[in-house]
C-alpha positions as CSV (number, residue, x, y, z in Angstrom):
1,X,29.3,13.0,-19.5
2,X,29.3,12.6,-15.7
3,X,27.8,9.0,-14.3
4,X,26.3,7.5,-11.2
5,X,26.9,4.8,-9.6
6,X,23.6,2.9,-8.8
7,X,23.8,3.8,-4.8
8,X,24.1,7.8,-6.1
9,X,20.9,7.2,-8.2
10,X,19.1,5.4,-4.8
11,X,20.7,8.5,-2.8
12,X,19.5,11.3,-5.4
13,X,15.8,10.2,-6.0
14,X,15.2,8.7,-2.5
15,X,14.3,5.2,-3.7
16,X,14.9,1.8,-2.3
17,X,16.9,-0.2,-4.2
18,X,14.2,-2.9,-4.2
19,X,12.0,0.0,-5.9
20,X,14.5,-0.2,-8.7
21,X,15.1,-3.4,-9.2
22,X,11.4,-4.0,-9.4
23,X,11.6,-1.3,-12.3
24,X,14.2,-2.9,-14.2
25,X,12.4,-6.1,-14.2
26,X,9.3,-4.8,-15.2
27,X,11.0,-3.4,-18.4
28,X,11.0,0.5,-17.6
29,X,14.5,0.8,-17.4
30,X,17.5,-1.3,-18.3
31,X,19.6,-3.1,-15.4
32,X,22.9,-1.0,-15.5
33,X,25.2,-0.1,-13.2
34,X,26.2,3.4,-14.2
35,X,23.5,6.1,-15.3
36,X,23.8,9.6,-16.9
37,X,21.9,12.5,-16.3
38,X,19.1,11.6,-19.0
39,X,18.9,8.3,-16.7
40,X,18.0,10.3,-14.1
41,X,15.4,12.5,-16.2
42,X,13.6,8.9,-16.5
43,X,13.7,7.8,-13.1
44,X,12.7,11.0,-11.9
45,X,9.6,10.7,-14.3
46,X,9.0,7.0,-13.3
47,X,9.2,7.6,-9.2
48,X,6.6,10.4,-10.1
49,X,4.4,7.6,-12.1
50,X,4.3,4.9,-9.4
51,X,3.8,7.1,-6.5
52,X,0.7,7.8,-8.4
53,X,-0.5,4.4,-8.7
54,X,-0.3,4.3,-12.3
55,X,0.6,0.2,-13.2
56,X,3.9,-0.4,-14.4
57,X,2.2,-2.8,-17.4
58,X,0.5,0.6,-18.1
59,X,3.5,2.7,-18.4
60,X,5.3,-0.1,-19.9
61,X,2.5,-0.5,-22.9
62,X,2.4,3.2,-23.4
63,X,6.0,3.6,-23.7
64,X,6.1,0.6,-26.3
65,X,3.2,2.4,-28.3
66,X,4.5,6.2,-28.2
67,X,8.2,4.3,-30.0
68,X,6.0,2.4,-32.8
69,X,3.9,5.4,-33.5
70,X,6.6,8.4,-33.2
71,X,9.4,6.3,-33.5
72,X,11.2,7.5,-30.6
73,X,13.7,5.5,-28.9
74,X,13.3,6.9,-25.4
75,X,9.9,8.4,-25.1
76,X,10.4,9.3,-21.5
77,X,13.3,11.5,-22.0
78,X,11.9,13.0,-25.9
79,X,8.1,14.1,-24.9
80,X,6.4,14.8,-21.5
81,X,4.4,11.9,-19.6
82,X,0.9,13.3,-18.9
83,X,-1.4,10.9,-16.7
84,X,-5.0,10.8,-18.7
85,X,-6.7,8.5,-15.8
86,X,-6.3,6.5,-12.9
87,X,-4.3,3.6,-15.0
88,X,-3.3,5.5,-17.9
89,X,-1.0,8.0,-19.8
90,X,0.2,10.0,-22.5
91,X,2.8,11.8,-23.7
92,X,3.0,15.8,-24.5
93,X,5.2,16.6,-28.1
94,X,5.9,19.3,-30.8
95,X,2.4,20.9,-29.1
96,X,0.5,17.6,-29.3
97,X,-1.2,15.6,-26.7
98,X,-1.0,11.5,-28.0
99,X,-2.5,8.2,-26.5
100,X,-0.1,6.0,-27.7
101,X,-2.2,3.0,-27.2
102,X,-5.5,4.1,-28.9
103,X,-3.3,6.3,-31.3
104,X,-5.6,9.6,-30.8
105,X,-4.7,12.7,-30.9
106,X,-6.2,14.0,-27.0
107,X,-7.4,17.8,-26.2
108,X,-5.1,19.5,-24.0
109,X,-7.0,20.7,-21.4
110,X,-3.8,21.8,-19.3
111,X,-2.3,24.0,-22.1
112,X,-5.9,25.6,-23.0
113,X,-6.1,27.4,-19.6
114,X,-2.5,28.1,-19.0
115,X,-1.5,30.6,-15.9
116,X,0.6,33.2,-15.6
117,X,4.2,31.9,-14.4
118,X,6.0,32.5,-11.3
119,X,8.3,35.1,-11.1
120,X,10.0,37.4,-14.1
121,X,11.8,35.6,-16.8
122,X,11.1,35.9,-20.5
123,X,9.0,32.7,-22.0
124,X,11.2,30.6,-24.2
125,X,10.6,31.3,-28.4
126,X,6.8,30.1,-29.1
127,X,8.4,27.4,-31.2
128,X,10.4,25.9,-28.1
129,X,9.7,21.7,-28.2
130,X,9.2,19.6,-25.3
131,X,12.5,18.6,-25.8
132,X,14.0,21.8,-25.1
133,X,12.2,21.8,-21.9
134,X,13.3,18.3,-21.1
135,X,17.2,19.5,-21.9
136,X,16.8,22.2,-19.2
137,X,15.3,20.4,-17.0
138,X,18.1,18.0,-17.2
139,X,20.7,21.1,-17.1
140,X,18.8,22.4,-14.0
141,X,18.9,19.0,-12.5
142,X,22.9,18.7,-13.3
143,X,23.9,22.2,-11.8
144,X,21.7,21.4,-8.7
145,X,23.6,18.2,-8.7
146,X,26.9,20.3,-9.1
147,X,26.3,21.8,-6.3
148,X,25.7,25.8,-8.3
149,X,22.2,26.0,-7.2
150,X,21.4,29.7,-8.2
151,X,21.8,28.1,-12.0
152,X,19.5,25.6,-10.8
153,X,17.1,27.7,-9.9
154,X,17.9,29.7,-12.8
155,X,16.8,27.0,-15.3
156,X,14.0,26.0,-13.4
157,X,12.2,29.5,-13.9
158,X,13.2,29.6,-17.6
159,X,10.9,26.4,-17.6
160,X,8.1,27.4,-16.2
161,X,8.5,30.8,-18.0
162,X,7.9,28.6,-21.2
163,X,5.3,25.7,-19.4
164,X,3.2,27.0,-16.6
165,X,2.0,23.5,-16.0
166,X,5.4,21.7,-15.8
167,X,4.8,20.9,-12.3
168,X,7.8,18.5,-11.9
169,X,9.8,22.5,-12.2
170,X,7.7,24.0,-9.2
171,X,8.8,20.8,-7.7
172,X,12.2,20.6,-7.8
173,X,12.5,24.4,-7.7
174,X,10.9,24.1,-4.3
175,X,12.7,21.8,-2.7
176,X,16.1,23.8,-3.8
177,X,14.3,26.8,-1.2
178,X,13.2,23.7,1.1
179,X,17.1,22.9,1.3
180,X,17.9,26.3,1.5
181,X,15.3,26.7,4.4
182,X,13.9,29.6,2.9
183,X,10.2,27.2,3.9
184,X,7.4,30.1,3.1
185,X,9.0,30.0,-0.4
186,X,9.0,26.2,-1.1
187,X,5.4,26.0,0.3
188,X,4.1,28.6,-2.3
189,X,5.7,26.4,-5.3
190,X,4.6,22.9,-3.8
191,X,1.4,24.8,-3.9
192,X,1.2,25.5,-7.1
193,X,2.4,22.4,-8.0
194,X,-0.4,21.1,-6.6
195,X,-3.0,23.2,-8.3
196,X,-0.9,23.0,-11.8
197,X,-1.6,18.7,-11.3
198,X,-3.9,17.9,-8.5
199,X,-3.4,14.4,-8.7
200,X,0.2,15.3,-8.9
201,X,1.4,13.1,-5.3
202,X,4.7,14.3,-4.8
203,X,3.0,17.8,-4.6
204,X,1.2,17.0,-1.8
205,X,4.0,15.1,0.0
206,X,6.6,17.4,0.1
207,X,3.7,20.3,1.0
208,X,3.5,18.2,4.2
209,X,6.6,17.9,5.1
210,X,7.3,21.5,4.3
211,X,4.2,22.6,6.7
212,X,6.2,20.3,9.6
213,X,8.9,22.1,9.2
214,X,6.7,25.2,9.5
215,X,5.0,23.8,12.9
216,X,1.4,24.0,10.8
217,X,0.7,20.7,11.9
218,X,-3.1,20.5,10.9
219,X,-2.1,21.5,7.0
220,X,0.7,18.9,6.9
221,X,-1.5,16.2,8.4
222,X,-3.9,17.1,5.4
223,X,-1.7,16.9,2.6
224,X,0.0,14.2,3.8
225,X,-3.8,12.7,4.2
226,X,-4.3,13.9,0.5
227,X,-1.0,12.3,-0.5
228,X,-2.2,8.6,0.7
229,X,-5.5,9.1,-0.4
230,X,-4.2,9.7,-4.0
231,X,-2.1,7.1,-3.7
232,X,-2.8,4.3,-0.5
233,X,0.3,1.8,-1.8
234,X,2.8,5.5,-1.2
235,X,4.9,4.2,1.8
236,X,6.8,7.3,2.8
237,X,3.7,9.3,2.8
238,X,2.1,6.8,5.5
239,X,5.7,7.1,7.2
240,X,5.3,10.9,7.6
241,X,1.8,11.4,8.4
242,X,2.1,8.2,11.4
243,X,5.1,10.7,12.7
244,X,2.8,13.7,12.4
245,X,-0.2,12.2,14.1
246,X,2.2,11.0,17.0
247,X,2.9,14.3,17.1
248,X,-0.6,15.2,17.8
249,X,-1.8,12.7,20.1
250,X,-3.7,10.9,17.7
251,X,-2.2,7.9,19.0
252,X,-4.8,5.2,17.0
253,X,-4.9,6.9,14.2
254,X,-1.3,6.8,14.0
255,X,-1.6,3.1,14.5
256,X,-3.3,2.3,11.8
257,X,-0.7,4.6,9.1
258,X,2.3,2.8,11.1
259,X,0.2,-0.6,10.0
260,X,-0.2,0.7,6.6
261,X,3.5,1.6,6.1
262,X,4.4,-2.2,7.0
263,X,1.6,-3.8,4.5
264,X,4.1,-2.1,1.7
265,X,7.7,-2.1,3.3
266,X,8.3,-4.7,5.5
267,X,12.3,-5.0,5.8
268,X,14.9,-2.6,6.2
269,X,15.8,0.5,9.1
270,X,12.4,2.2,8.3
271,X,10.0,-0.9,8.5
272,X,11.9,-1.7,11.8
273,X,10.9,1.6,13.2
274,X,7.6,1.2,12.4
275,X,7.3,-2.0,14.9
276,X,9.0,-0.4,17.4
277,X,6.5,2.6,17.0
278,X,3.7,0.5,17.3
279,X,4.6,-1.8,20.3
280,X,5.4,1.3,21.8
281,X,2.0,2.7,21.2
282,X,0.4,-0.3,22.3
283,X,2.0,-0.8,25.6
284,X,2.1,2.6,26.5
285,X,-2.0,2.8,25.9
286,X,-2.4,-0.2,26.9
287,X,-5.2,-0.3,23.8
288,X,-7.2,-3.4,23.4
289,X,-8.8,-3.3,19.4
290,X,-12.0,-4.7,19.4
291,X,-14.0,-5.3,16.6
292,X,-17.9,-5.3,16.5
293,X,-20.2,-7.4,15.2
294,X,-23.1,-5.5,13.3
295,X,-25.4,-7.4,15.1
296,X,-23.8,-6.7,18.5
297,X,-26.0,-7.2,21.4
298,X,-24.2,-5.3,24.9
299,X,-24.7,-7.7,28.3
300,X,-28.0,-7.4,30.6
301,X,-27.4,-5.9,33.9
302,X,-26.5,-7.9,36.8
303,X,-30.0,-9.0,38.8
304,X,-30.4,-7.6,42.2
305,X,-29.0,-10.1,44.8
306,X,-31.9,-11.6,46.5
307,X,-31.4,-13.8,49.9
308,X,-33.7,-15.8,52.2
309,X,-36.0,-14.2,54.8
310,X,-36.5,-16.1,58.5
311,X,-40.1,-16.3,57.7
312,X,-39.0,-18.7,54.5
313,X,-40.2,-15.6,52.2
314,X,-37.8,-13.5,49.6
315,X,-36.6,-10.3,50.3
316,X,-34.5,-7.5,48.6
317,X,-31.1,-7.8,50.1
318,X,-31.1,-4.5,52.3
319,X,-27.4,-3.7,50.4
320,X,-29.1,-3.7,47.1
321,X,-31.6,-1.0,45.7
322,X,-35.6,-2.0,45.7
């Protein structure tokens, strides 16, 4: 089985390695230095997790619950992660939704109203598991890896063939096209994406940085703006839509996403940038940030000068109005 080395893993998902160091000490993943492809399934699935916001205790909890009650060993690799809240999740197998944590069997509101796939493939056999899906998304992800991207693609349609709502497929699907520059394409998947998982981040954030490469500039800066607002700790989002509203002219609005970036990354190439984006900002405006008190109170006009007459009586100053 082919390996990477922990710089190809930082390379392939387009993480910092501080990101997964912070992972391995928070228990998600084992510190290694080699990984496999299922490795990569569960980094894939964590990077989609924490760009959400979702806690790493959370995920961490879950993941202990969902191996006492199925007796898994590897729950993110064996079922599919489905977020149930704004701090929470559960996990999709053998057609059931579980809260591992409450240990309740949940009502699948994604698989009761289930759309018609993209493009012309067969579905899989109704009795296809979660598993299967999760071996060919693995498969798709090795022989996009491997450089034979038409298999890549390929596999990715089988899946959604089987699961319309495997959005992490539309994703990866799309950014194959992205690569390939066919952009109208990859914008129609990140869409539906989107809709398949609205709170689905990634969606959003590659849907921006496709609509750059389009020249929409307006729809990028919104999904990018969607992308932060689902998840305000998501540096590279921040990153993209400062460069985006540079782009604009929306100089102090750009500000503020360059200042946002720097509250979450401060070290490294990128963070550097960011100061040198917003002292150049801030001398070539020359913007002075003021804030306001609520109970601000603006200066009273100058008083008309006044001087002394000859006949020891005042008189307007003829310079100034009466």
């Amino acid at each position: 089985m082919s390996s990477f080395s922990r710089q190809d893993v930082l390379r392939i998902l387009q993480i910092s390695s501080r990101q997964l160091l912070g992972w391995e000490r928070a228990g998600l993943i084992p510190s290694q230095q080699a990984y496999t492809f299922q490795d990569l399934g569960q980094l894939r699935t964590l990077r989609s997790l924490r760009a959400e916001d979702v806690p790493a205790a959370s995920i961490r909890h879950s993941i202990l619950a969902m191996k006492a009650v199925a007796g898994m060993a590897n729950p993110l690799l064996e079922a599919t992660v489905v977020r149930t809240g704004s701090t929470r999740i559960a996990f999709r197998h053998h057609g059931a939704m579980v809260d591992p944590i409450r240990r309740q069997l949940l009502f699948d509101f994604e698989r009761a109203g289930q759309k018609d796939p993209l493009g012309e493939p067969e579905p899989l056999r109704p009795g296809e598991s979660q598993r299967r899906l999760q071996d060919l998304f693995l498969s798709a992800v090795q022989a996009e890896e491997g450089g034979d991207k038409q298999r890549a693609i390929e596999i990715y349609r089988e899946i959604v063939a089987a699961d319309p709502s495997y959005a992490a497929a539309y994703i990866n699907l799309g950014t194959i096209y992205f690569h390939l520059r066919q952009f109208d394409r990859a914008e129609e998947l990140y869409r539906r994406a989107s809709e398949e998982d609205p709170d689905y981040v990634l969606a959003f954030f590659d849907l921006g940085n496709v609509l750059d490469e389009l020249n929409r500039m307006e729809e990028s800066i919104a999904a990018y703006r969607q992308a932060v607002t689902l998840s305000p700790g998501y540096a590279d989002a921040h990153y993209n839509l400062a460069l985006a509203l540079e782009r604009k002219g929306e100089l102090r609005q750009a500000l503020r996403h360059w200042r946002a970036y720097l509250r979450i990354d401060r070290n490294g190439p990128w963070a550097d940038h960011a100061r040198g984006q917003i002292h150049k900002i801030l001398g070539r405006e020359k913007m002075a940030i003021a804030w306001r008190s609520p109970g601000y109170v603006p200066p009273r006009a100058a008083k008309p000068a006044l001087r002394i007459a000859p006949q020891d009586s005042y008189a307007w100053d003829d310079d100034e109005p009466a």
